[in-house]
C-alpha positions in Angstrom: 93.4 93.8 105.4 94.3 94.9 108.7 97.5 93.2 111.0 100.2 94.2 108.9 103.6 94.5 110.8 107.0 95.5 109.1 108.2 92.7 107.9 110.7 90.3 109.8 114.0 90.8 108.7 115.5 89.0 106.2 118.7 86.6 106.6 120.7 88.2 103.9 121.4 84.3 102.1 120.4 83.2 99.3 120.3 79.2 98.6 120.4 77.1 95.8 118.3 73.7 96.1 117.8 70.9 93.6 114.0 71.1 92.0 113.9 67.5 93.2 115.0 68.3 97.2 112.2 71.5 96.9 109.8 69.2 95.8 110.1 66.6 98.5 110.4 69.2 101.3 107.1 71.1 100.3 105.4 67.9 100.2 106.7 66.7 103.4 105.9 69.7 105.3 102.2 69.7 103.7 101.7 65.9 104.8 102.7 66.6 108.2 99.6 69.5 108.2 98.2 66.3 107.8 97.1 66.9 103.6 97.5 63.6 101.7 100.3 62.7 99.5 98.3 62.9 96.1 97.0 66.7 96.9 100.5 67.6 98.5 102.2 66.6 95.3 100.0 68.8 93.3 100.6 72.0 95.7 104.2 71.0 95.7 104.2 71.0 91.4 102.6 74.5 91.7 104.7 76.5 93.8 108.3 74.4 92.9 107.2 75.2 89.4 106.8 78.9 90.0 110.2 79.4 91.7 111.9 77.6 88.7 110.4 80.0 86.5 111.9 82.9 88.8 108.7 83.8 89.9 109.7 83.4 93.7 106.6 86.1 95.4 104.7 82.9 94.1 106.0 80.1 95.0 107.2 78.5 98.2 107.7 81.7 99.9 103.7 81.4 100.1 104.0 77.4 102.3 104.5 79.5 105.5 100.9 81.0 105.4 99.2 78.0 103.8 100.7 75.9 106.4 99.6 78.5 109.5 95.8 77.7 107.6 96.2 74.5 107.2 97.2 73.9 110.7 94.3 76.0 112.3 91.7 74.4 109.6 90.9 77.8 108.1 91.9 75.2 105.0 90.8 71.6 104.7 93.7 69.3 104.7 91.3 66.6 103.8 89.3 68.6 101.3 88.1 67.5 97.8 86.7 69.5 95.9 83.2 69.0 93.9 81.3 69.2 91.0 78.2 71.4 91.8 76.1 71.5 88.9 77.2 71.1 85.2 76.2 71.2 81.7 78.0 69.8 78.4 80.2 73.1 78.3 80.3 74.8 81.5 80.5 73.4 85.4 81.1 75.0 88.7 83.5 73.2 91.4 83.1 73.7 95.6 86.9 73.5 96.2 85.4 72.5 99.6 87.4 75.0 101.7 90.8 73.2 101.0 93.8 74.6 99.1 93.6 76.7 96.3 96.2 74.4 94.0 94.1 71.7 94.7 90.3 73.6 93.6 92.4 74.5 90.5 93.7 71.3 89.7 90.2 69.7 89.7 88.8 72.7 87.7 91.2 72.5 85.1 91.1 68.6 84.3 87.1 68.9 84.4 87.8 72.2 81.8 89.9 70.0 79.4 87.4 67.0 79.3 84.7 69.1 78.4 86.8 71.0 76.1 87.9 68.0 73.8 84.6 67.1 73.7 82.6 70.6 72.7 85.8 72.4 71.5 85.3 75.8 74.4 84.5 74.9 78.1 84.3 77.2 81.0 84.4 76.3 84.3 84.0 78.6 87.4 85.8 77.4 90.8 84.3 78.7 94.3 85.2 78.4 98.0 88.5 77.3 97.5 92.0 79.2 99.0 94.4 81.4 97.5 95.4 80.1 94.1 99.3 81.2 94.0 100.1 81.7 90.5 97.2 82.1 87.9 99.4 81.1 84.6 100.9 77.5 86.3 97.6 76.4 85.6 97.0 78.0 82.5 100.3 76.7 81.2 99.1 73.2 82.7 96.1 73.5 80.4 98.6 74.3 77.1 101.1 71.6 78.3 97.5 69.4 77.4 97.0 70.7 74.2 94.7 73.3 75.2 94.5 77.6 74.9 93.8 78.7 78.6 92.6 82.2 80.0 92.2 81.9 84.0 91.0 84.9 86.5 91.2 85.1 89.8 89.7 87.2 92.2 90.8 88.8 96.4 90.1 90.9 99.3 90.5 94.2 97.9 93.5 95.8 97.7 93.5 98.0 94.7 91.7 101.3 94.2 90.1 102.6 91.2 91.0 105.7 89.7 89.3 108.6 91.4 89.0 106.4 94.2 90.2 106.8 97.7 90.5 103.2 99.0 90.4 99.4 97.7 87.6 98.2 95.6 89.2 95.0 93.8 91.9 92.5 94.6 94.7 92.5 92.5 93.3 89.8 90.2 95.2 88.0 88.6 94.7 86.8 84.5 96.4 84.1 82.7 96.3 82.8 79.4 98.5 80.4 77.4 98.4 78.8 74.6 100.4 75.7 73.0 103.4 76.0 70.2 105.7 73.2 69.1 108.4 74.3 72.0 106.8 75.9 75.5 103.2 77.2 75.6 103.1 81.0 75.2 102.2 82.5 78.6 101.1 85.2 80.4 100.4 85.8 83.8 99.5 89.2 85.3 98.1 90.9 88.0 95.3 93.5 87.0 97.1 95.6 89.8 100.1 97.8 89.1 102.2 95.4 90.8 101.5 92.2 92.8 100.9 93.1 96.6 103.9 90.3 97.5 106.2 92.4 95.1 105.7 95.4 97.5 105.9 93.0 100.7 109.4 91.7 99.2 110.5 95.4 98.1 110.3 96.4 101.7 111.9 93.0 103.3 114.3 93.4 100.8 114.7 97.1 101.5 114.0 98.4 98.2 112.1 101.3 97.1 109.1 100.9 95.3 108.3 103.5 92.1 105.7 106.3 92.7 103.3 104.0 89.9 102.9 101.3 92.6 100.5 102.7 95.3 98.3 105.5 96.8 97.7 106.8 100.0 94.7 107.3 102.2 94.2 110.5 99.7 94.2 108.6 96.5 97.8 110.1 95.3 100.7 108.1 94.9 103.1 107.8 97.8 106.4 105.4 97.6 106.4 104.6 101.1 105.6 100.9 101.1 105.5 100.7 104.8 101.4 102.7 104.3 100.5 99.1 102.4 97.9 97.5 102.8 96.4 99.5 106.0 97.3 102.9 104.8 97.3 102.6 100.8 96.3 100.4 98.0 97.9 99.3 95.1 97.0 101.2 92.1 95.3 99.3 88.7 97.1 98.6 86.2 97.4 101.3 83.6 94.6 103.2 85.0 91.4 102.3 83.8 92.6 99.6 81.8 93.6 97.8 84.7 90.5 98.8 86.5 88.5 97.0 83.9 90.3 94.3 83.5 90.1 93.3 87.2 86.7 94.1 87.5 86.1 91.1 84.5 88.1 89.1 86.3 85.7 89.6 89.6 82.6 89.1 87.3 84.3 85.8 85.6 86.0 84.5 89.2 83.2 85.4 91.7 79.9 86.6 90.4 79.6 83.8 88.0 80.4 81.3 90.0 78.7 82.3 92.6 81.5 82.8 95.1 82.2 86.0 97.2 83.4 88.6 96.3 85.6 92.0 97.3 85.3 92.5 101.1 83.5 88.9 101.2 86.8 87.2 100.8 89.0 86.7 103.9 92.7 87.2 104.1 95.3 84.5 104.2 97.6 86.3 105.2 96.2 88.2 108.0 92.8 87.3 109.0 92.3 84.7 111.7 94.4 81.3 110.4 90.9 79.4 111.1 88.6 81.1 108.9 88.5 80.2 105.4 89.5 82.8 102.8 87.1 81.9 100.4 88.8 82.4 97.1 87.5 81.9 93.6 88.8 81.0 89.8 87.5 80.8 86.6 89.0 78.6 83.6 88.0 78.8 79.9 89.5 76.6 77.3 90.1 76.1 74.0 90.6 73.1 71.8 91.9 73.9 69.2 91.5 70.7 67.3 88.3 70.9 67.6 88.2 73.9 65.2 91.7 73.0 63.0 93.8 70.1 63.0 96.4 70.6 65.7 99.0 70.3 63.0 97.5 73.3 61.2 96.8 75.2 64.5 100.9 74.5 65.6 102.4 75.2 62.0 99.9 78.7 62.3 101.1 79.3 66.2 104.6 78.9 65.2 104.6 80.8 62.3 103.5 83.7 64.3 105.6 83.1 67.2 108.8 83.2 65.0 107.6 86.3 63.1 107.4 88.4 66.5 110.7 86.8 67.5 112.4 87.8 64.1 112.0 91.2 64.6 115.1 93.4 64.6 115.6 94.3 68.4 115.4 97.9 69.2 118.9 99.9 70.1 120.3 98.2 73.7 118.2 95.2 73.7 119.5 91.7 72.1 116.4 90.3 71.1 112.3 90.2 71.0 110.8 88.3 73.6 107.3 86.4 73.4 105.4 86.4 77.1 106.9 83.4 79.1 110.0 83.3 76.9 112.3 84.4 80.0 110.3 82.1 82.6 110.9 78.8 80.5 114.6 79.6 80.6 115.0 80.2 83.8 112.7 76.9 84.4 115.5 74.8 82.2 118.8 76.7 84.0 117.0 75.2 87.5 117.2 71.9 86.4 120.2 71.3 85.7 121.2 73.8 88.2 119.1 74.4 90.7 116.9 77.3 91.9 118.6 80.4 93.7 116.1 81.5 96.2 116.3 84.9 97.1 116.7 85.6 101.1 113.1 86.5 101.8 112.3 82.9 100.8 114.7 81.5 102.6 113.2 82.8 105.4 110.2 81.8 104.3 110.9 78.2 104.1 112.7 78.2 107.3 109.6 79.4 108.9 107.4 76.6 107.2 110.0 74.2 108.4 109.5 75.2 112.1 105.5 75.6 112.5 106.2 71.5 110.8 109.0 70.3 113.2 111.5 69.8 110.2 114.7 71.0 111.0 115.7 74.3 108.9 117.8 74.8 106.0 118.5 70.7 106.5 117.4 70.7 102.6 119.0 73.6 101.6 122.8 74.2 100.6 124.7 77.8 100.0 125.2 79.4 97.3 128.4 79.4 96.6 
């Protein structure tokens, strides 16, 4: 991952915008890379999404690069993705070199048909781009009815322990699952941080925690400036992480028969026109298929209001299932708006410019 500047400086305001105004000005600015209205509306659902749910190193701070892709054909605007081969429970998707969203999407629906139909389904997704956030489409899956688990895999970035350089992306795993309320969800990188969390740290000028990266020598450094030519990220929780992401490589890439590690390109700083050549895996679960939903929900909720009935430990208010905090932020932005942070202001004004839209037109203060 070489090309790695400091990063440009940040315009110090944040904005609020109306879900709705988001929306329409991701889509517009995808259409005008020339991608069609149907496959702009479902990047435009994935990264909105993600900044309502405060997850902003995943959202539309990522249009910029996609756009610069895009607009050099290292991604298809026109691309549709395709079913290779299949069988009754499994199938593997060409996302036909076009946006990652867009490979997902297809992947996902094709998971859930086969799922209702033989109860488990797995479905592996190859040459497609990079797939922003891994538990959108897991949650997408449990919005259906359905439990999820998604992997993901990248140019490597992460060492291993013992290890002097990359061997893995950061790759990510999801999983959801349904309740009566929001799905359940969880959505991790198998590195000790996302890479974009350290990119933001340093726009942001924040230091990073020693946990974060190593240098050149394999020993943890806080100097963020070192990533990603000078240091990796380091796995999550040692070896834990380590094995974790190396399932997610076996599930995403070898699988599937995508590439894999130093196979996959860069979307961020490779050459705009190649294509990055990203993979995904989904596996589902109906669980109707194996339980009536009613009993599966009543057993689901019954264990979802156990963990949250615990008595909080001293200083914190409550006990917290994984996605608890992201569906609240998600229903504040509605009625509210999302508060992008600075970096993703400048972001989006960058997006608007390589598009010809006029900057910060859809964007208003925060007051």
């Amino acid at each position: 991952m070489s090309g790695a500047g400091p990063p440009a400086p940040s315009s110090g305001i944040g904005r609020r915008v109306s879900i709705a105004e988001l929306d329409r000005f991701v889509c517009q600015a995808l259409e005008r890379a020339e991608v069609p209205e149907g496959p702009a509306e479902i990047v435009a659902e994935a990264l909105v999404t993600t900044d309502a749910m405060g997850i902003s190193t995943h959202g539309t701070k990522l249009l910029a690069g996609y756009l610069k892709k895009l607009l050099a054909r290292g991604y298809r605007p026109d691309a549709i993705p395709r079913i290779e081969r299949e069988g009754p429970a499994w199938g593997i998707i060409d996302g036909d070199g076009g946006l990652g969203q867009i490979g997902c999407r297809a992947a996902v629906e094709l998971a859930m048909r086969k799922a209702s139909q033989v109860g488990v389904a797995h479905v592996g997704l190859r040459n497609t781009g990079h797939i922003g956030a891994a538990g959108f489409f897991a949650s997408f899956a449990a919005r259906n009815g359905f439990v999820a688990l998604v992997t993901g895999n990248d140019i490597p970035s992460v060492t291993a322990p013992g290890a002097r350089r990359a061997v893995l992306g950061s790759n990510p795993l999801a999983w959801a699952a349904p309740t009566s309320n929001d799905p359940i969800v969880l959505d991790i990188a198998t590195a000790a941080v996302a890479g974009g969390k350290v990119y933001a740290a340093r726009m942001r000028g924040e230091p990073i925690p020693a946990s974060w990266l190593v240098d050149a020598d394999g020993l943890p450094t806080t100097d963020a400036s070192l990533y990603p030519d000078r240091a990796s990220l380091a796995p999550m929780a040692g070896h834990k992480g380590y094995g974790l992401g190396l399932f997610c490589e076996l599930l995403a890439g070898v699988l599937p028969g995508g590439r894999m590690t130093w196979e996959i390109g860069s979307w961020i700083f490779d050459d705009p026109s190649l294509p990055s050549g990203h993979n995904a895996s989904f596996t589902l679960w109906d669980p109707a298929i194996f339980a009536s939903r009613e009993s599966y929900l009543e057993r689901i909720d019954r264990l979802a209001n156990e963990i949250r009935a615990v008595e909080p430990a001293v200083g914190s208010r409550e006990v917290l299932l994984p996605g608890d905090l992201e569906w609240r932020r998600a229903l504040h932005a509605a009625a509210d708006g999302i508060l992008l942070p600075p970096d993703v202001v400048d972001k989006l004004d960058e997006a608007a410019t390589l598009v010809t839209i006029p900057p910060c037109d859809y964007l208003d203060p925060d007051p």
